[in-house]
C-alpha positions in Angstrom: 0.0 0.0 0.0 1.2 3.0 -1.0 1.2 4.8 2.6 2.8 2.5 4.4 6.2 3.5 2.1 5.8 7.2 3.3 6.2 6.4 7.3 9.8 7.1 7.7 11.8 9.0 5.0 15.5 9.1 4.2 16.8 11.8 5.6 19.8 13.5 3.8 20.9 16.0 5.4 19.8 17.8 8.6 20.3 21.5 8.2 18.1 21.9 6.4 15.8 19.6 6.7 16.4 17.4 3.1 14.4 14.2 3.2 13.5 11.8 0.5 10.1 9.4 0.3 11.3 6.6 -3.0 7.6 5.8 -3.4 5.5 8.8 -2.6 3.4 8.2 -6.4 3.0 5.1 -8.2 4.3 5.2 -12.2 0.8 5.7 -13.1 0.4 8.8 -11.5 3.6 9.9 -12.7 2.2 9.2 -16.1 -0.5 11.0 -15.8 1.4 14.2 -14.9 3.3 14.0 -18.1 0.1 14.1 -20.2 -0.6 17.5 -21.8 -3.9 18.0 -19.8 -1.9 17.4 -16.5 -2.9 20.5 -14.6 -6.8 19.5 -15.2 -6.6 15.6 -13.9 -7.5 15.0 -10.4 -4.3 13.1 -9.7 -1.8 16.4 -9.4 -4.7 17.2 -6.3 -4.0 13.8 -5.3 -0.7 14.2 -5.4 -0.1 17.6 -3.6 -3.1 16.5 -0.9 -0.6 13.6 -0.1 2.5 16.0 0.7 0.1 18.5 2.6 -0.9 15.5 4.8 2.9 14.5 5.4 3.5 17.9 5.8 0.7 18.7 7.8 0.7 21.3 5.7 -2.6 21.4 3.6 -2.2 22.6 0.2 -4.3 25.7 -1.0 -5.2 28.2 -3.7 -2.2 30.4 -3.5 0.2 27.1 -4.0 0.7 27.1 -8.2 1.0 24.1 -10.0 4.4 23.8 -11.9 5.7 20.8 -14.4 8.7 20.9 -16.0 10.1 18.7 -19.2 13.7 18.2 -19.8 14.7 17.2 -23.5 18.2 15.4 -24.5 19.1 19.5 -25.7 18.6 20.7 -21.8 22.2 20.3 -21.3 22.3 23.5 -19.5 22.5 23.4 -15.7 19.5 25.2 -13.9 21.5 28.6 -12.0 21.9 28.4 -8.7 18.9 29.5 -5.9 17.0 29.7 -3.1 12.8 29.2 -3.6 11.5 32.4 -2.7 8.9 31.8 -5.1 9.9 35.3 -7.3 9.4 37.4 -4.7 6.6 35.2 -2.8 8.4 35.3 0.6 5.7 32.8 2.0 7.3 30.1 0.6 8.9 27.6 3.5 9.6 24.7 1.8 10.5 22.5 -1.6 8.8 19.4 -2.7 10.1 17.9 -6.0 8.5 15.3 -8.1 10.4 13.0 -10.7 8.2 12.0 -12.8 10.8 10.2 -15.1 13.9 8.0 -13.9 17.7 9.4 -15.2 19.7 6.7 -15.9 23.1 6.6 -13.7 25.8 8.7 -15.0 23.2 11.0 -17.1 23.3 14.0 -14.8 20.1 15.7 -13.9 20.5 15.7 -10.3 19.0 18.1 -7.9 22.2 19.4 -5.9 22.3 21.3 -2.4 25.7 22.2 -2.1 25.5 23.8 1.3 23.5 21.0 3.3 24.6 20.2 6.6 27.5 23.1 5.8 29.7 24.2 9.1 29.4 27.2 10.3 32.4 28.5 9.1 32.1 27.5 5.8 33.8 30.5 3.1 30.8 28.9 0.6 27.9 30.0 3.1 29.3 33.2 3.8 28.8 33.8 0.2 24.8 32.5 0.0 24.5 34.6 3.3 26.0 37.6 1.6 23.8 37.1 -1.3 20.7 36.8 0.7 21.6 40.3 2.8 21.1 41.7 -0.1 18.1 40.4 -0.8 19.6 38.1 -3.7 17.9 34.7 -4.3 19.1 33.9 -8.0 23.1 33.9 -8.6 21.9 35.6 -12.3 20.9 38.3 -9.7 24.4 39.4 -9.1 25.5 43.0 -9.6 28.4 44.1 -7.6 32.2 42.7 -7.8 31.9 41.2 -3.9 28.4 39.9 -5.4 30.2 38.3 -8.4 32.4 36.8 -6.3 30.1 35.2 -3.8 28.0 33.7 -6.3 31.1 32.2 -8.4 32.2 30.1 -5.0 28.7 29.2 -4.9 29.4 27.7 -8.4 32.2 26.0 -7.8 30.4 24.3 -4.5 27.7 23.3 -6.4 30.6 21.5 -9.0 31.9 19.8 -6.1 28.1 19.1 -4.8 28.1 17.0 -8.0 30.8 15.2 -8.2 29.7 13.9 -4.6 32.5 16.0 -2.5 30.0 18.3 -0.5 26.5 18.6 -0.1 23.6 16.3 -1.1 22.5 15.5 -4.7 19.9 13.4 -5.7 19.3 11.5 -8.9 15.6 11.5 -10.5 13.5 8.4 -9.8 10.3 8.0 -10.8 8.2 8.2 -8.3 10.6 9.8 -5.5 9.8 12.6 -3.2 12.7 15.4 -2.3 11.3 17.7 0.2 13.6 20.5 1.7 13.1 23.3 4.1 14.2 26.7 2.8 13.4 28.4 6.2 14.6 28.5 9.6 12.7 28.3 12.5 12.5 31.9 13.1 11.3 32.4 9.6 14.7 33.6 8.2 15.4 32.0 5.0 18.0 29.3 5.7 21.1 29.7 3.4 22.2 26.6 3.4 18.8 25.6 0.8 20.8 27.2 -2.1 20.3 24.3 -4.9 19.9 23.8 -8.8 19.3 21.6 -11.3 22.1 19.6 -12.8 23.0 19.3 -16.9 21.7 16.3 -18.5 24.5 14.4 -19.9 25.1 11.9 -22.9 22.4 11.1 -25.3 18.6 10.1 -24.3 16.5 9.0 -26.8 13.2 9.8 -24.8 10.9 12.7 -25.5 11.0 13.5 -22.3 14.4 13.0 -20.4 13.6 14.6 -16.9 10.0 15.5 -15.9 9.5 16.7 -12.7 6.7 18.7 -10.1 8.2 20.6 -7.9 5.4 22.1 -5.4 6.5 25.7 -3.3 4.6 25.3 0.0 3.7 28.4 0.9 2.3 29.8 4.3 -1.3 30.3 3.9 -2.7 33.9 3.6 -4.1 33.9 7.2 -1.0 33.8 8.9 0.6 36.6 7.1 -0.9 39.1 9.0 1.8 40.1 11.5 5.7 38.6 11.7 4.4 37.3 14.3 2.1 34.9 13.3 4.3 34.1 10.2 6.8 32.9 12.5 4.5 30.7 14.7 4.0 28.8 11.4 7.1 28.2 9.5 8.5 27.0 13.3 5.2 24.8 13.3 6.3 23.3 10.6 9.8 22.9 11.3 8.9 21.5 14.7 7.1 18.4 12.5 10.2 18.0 9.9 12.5 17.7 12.9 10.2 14.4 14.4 11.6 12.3 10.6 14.9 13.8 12.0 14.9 12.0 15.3 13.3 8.8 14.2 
């Protein structure tokens, strides 16, 4: 049964919170989010109903629905970023979908290059200056210091996929990644900086990477004060950290 394989994720790192359920939807439900009338079917509410419930984080209205397809010529990595949802500062967390497998060796991870990072670290530093200036997108960069900071972000992410730093996780069908881009005390947590990787070699699929990544957001009603903003995302934190202790 399909809930009885979402009791206890894998947790990959711990700050932030980066967990992974391998059978959160069955192939045919990944199927059916590849079809062209995907954001219509009832199995994408299904589907986001399910993570809400893990979550305990019910989806609603101001959540939007994303897909994305990968072809053999998206050889490109995806830049470098945290999800504040272009400029949607309510967003506390990162759910992505694979709704196709990449074979071994063919790239397309998801990489967090600054998961479970020390303190010290020159590589958070730079994500921490970027975000005191209210950058969340290394294309964002205008100043030297800024260019700087976001070119040792680069070359963490690099090392993120050749396995040396980080966490990086190859598409599955069917696998869950879920990471927290906040901190308890609502501050965005630096250390959720991630992209994307190239796809490498040849694939003879349409579709080489499909994927649903789902922003959860903090619903509207607790965006009255900082106050009761707070409460929430450390609500939700609070449940993330029970996978952590099991």
């Amino acid at each position: 049964m399909l809930w009885s394989n979402l009791v206890t994720p894998v947790v990959l790192a711990s700050s932030p919170p980066v967990l992974v359920w391998d059978s959160f939807a069955t192939s045919s439900e990944c199927a059916s989010l590849l079809e062209d009338d995907w954001q219509s079917c009832e199995v994408y509410e299904t589907v986001a109903s399910r993570l809400g419930t893990l979550m305990k984080a019910e989806p609603h209205v101001h959540e939007e629905r994303r897909r994305f397809l990968l072809t053999p010529q998206d050889n490109i990595p995806d830049h470098l970023h945290v999800d504040t949802n272009n400029g949607k500062l309510a967003t506390f967390a990162t759910a992505i979908l694979y709704l196709t497998t990449v074979d071994e060796g063919a790239g397309g991870h998801t990489c967090l290059p600054l998961a479970d990072s020390s303190d010290d670290d020159p590589c958070l530093a730079a994500a921490q200056l970027l975000g005191s200036a209210n950058i969340h997108h290394a294309l964002g960069v205008v100043t030297e210091e800024e260019t700087r900071a976001a070119e040792l972000l680069a070359i963490a992410a690099t090392d993120c996929t050749k396995g040396k730093r980080g966490v990086k996780v190859r598409p599955v069908q069917g696998k869950l990644l879920l990471f927290y881009g906040r901190k308890s005390n609502g501050e965005i947590d630096h250390r959720s900086w991630h992209r994307g990787d190239a796809l490498l070699g040849e694939c003879n699929k349409r579709t080489c990477k499909g994927i649903c990544p789902m922003l959860k957001e903090v619903p509207l009603e607790h965006l009255a004060s900082s106050r009761t903003f707070t409460e929430a995302v450390a609500s939700y934190l609070k449940h993330a950290q029970t996978w952590l202790q099991v």
